[in-house]
C-alpha positions in Angstrom: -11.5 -137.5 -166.3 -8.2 -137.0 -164.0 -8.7 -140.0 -161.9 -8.8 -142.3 -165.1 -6.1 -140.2 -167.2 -3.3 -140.4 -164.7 0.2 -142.0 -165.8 -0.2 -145.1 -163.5 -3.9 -145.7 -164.5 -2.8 -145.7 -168.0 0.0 -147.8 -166.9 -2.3 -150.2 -165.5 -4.6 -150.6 -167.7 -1.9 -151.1 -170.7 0.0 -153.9 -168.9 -3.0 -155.2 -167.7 -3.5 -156.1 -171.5 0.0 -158.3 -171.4 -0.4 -162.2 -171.2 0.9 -163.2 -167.8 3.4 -164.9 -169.7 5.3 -162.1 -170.3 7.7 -160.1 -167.5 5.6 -157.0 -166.6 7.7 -156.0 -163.8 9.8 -152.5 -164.0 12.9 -152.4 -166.1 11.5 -155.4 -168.4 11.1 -155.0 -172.2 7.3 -154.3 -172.4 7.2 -152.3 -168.9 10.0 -149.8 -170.6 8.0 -149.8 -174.2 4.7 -148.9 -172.4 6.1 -146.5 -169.7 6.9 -143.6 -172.5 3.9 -144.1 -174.1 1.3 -143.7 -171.0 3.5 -140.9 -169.8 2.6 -138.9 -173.5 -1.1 -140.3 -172.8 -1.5 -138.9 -169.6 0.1 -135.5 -170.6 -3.3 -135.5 -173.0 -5.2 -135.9 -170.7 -3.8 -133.1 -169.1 -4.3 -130.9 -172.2 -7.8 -132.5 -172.9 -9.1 -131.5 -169.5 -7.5 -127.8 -169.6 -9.3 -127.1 -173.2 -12.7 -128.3 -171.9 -12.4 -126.2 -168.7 -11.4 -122.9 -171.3 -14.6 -124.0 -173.6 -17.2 -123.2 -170.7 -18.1 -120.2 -169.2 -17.6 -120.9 -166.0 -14.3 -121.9 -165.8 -12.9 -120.0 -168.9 -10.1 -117.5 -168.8 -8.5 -114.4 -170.7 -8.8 -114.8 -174.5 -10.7 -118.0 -174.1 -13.4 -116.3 -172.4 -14.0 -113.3 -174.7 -14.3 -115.5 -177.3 -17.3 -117.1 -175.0 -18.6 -113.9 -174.1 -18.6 -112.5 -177.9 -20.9 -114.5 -178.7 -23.3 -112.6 -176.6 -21.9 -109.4 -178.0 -20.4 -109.0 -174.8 -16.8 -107.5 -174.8 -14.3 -106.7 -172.3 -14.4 -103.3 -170.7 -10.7 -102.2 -171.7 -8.7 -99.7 -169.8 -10.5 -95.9 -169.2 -8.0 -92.9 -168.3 -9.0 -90.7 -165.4 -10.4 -87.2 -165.7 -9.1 -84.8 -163.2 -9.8 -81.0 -162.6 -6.9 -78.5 -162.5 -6.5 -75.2 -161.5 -4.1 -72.5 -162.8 -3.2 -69.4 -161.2 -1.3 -66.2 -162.8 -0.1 -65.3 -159.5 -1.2 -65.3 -155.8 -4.9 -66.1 -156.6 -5.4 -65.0 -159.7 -6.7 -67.4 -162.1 -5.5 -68.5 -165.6 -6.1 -69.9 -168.7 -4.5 -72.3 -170.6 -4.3 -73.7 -174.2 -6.3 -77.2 -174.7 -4.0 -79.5 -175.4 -1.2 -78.2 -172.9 0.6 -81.1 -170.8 1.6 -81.2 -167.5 3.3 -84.0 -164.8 3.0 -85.2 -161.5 4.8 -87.9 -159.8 5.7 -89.2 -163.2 2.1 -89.3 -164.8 1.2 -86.5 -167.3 -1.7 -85.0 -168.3 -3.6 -83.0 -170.9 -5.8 -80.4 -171.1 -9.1 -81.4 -172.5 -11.9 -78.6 -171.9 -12.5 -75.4 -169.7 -14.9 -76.0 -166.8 -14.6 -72.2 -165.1 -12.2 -69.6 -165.5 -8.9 -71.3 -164.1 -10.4 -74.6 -163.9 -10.2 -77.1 -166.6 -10.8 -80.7 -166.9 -7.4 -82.7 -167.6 -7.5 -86.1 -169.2 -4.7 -88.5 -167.8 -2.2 -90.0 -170.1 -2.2 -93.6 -169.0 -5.3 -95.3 -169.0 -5.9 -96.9 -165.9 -6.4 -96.4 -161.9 -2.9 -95.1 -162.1 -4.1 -91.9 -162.7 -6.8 -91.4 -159.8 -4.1 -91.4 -156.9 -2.3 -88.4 -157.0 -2.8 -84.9 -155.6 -0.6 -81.9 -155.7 1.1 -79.3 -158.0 1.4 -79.9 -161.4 4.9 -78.9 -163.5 4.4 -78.0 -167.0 5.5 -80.3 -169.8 4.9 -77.6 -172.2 5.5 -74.1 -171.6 2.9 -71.6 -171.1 3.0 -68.1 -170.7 2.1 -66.7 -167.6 1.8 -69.5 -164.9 2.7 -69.6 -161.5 1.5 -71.9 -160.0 -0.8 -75.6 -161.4 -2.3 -77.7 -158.8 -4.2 -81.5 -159.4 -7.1 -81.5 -157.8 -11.0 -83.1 -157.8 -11.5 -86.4 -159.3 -14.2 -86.0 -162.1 -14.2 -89.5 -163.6 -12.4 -92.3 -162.4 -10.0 -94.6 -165.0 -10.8 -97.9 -164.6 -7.9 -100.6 -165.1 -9.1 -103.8 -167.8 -12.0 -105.5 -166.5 -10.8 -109.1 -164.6 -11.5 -112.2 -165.8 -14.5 -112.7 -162.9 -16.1 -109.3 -163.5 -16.7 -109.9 -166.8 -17.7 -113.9 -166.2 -20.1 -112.0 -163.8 -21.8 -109.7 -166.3 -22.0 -112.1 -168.8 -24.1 -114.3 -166.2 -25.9 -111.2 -165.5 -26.9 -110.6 -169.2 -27.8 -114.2 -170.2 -29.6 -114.6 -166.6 -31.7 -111.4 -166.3 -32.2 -111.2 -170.1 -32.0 -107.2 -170.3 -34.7 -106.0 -172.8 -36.3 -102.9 -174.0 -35.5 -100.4 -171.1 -36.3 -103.0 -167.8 -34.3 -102.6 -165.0 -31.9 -105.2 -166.3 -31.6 -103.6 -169.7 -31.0 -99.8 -167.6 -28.2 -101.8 -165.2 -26.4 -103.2 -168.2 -26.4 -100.1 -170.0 -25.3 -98.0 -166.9 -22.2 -100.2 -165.9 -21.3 -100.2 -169.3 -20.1 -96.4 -169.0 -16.5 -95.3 -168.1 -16.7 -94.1 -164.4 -19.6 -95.8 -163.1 -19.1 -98.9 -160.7 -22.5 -99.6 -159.4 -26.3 -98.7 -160.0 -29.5 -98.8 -158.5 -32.9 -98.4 -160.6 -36.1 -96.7 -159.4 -38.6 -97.3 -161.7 -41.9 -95.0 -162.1 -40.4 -93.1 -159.4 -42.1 -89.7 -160.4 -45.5 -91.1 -162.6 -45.0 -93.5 -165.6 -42.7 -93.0 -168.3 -40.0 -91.3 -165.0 -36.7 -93.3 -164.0 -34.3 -92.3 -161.9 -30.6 -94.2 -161.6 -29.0 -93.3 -158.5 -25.1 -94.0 -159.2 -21.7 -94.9 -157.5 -18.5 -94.7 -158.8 -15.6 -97.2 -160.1 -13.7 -96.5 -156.7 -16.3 -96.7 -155.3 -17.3 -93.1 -154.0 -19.8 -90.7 -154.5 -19.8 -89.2 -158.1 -18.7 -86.0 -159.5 -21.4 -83.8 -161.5 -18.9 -83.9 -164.3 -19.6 -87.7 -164.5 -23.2 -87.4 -163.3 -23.9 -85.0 -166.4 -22.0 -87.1 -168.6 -24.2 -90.5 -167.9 -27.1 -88.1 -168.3 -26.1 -87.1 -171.5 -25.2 -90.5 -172.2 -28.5 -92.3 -171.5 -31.4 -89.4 -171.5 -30.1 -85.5 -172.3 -32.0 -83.2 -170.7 -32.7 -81.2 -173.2 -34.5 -84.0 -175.3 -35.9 -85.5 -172.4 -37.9 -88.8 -173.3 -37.4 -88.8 -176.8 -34.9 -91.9 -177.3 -32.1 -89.5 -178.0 -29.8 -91.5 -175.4 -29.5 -95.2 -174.7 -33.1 -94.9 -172.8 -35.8 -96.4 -175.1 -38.5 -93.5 -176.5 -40.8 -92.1 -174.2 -38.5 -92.8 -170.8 -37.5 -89.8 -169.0 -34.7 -90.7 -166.6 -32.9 -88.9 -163.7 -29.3 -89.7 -163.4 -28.4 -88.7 -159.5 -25.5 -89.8 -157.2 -24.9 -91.7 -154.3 -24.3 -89.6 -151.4 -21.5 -90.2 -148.7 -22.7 -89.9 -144.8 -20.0 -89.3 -142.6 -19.6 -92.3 -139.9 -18.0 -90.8 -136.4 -17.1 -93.6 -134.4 -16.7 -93.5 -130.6 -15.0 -96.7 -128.8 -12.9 -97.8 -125.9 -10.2 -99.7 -126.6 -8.4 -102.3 -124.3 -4.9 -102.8 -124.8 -2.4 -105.9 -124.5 0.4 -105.3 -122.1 2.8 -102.7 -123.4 0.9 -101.2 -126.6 -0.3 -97.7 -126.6 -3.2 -96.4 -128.9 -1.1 -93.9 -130.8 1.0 -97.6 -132.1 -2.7 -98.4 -133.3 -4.4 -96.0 -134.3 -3.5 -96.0 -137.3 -4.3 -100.1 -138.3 -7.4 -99.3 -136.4 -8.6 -96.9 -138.4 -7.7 -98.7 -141.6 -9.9 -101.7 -140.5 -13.1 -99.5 -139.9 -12.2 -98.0 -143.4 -11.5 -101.1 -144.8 -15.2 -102.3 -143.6 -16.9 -98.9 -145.0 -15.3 -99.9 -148.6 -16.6 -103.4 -148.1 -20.1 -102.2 -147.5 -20.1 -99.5 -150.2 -18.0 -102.4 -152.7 -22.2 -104.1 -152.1 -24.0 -100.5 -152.6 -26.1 -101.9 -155.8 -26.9 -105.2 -154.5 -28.6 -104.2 -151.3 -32.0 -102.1 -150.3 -29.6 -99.9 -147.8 -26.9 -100.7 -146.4 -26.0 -101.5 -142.6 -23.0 -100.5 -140.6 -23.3 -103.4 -138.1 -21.2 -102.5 -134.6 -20.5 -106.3 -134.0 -19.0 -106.5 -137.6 -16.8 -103.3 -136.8 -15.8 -104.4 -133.7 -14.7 -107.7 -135.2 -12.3 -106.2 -137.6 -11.0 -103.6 -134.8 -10.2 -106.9 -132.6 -7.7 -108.2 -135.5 -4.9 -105.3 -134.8 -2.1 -106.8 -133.3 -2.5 -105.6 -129.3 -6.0 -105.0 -129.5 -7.5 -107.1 -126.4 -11.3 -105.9 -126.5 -13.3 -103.5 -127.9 -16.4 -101.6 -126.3 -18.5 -98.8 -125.8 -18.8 -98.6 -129.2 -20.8 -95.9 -131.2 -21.9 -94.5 -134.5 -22.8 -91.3 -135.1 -23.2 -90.8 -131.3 -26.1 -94.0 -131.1 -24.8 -97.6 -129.8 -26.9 -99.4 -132.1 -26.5 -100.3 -135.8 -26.4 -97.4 -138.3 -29.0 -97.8 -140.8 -28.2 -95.9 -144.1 -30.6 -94.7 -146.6 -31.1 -96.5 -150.0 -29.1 -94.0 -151.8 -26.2 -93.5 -149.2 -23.0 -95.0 -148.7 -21.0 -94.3 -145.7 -17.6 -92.6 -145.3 -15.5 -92.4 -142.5 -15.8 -89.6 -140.4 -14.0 -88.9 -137.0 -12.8 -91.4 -134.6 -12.7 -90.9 -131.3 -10.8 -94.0 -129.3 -10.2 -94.0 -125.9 -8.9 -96.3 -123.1 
């Protein structure tokens, strides 16, 4: 549609309708009377080609692509706040606890207190939804005051906040759902269903894995990490409880008994030599170096649900270690104390362990 909607094709074609009798040439009467009106023409064009890229799927965006996925009853996963556990002390060790509800702050984020896990423990629920509030560790000041406290500390991440779903995750899900067709508890029906919950970023679906009627969905969190048994419990609840195993109480269909486990993080140590550029020393990059093999662990884990089991590749690594500035070569490279290719098991994801680097 662009090549024949631009201003000089429109131009063309318009003067091309003009007896030769008549000056065409620029700056004449009929060149200056058709010029504004193939400029407005071309600008719909423009607009014509920009609505029928938003009415499609594909090439839809933002509102113009819920609207598309609605009519799928598919809607856009909206922001999820992160749960956190946080521990109170009295003084010295001695734990306390506090009133649900209670607020407290860190680094400009608050939180609230939601529900008791142990004595001294409770689960708090940040304020803002978002991945804003799965960064930050530390001690915790009280917004309100309670009586008795010492000392509050942030700690374990239970359940990740997710920020909005993007524009291509959720064109990706919606090819998912009219592509796979998820139905009556298949493995596409179980996927859906799973990803749908706040917290989970990834699933893999063993079907029959323990005689007929057993599933088992092996999970991996939004950032990407191994899953807390807060959240673990809370998809269990969500899909199958245990305590009404089978009986269609969740989102499983009657008569499916499903097992709602985590991925589980291996420790990579990797060993290599490292040749330097003139002038560089490896404490000036160890640092990048290390963020590159970390960066390649999240890249592998990022692809958890779409592969059998995943593969730490040494070439791969080695590639990414050879892109810090005064890296020269790499070798001698190891993981886990083998030279070969790590080969992880279907349910684990790896996680960087120590590094050893030498020259």
């Amino acid at each position: 549609m662009a090549e024949h909607g631009t201003y000089e094709d429109i131009l063309s074609r318009m003067l091309g309708r003009v007896p030769n009798s008549i000056d065409r040439r620029p700056g004449s009467i009929i060149y200056d009377a058709l010029a504004p009106a193939a400029a407005e023409l071309a600008q719909m064009y423009i607009e014509l080609e920009s609505n029928q890229s938003l009415s499609f799927a594909d090439t839809a965006t933002g509102e113009y692509l819920d609207r598309r996925t609605r009519e799928f009853g598919i809607q856009r996963g909206p922001a999820t706040k992160a749960k956190r556990k946080g521990l109170f002390f009295a003084s010295g060790s001695v734990s306390l606890d506090v009133p649900v509800g209670t607020r407290f702050s860190l680094n400009d984020v608050n939180y609230s207190v939601i529900g008791k896990i142990s004595p001294g423990e409770w689960m708090l629920e940040c304020e803002t939804a978002g991945t804003l509030g799965n960064r930050d560790f530390g001690t915790l000041l009280p917004v309100d005051y309670v009586e008795g406290l010492a000392r509050a500390e942030l700690s374990e991440l239970l359940v990740p906040g997710e920020d909005a779903e993007t524009d291509e995750a959720l064109r990706q899900r919606y090819f998912e759902y009219v592509n796979e067709q998820p139905f009556g508890g298949n493995i596409a029906d179980y996927k859906q269903k799973l990803n749908a919950i706040d917290g989970v970023g990834g699933v893999k679906i063993y079907p029959a894995w323990n005689g007929g009627g057993t599933v088992k969905a092996t999970i991996i969190t939004t950032d990407y990490a191994s899953p807390s048994a807060a959240l673990i419990a809370e998809v269990q609840t969500a899909i199958d409880p245990e305590a009404n195993g089978g009986q269609g109480i969740g989102l499983a269909p009657i008569g499916h008994r499903v097992t709602i486990t985590g991925a589980q993080g291996l420790s990579v140590a990797v060993s290599a030599v490292i040749t330097l550029a003139a002038g560089t020393t490896l404490g000036q990059v160890r640092g990048d170096l290390e963020a590159s093999m970390a960066s390649y662990l999240l890249q592998l884990r990022q692809n958890w649900a779409n592969e059998s089991a995943l593969v730490i590749r040494v070439a791969q690594l080695e590639a990414r270690m050879l892109t810090v500035p005064g890296v020269v070569d790499v070798s001698q490279t190891t993981l886990n104390g083998s030279s070969g290719n790590l080969v992880l098991g279907s349910e684990q994801i790896p996680v960087l362990g120590e590094v050893v680097l030498s020259e």
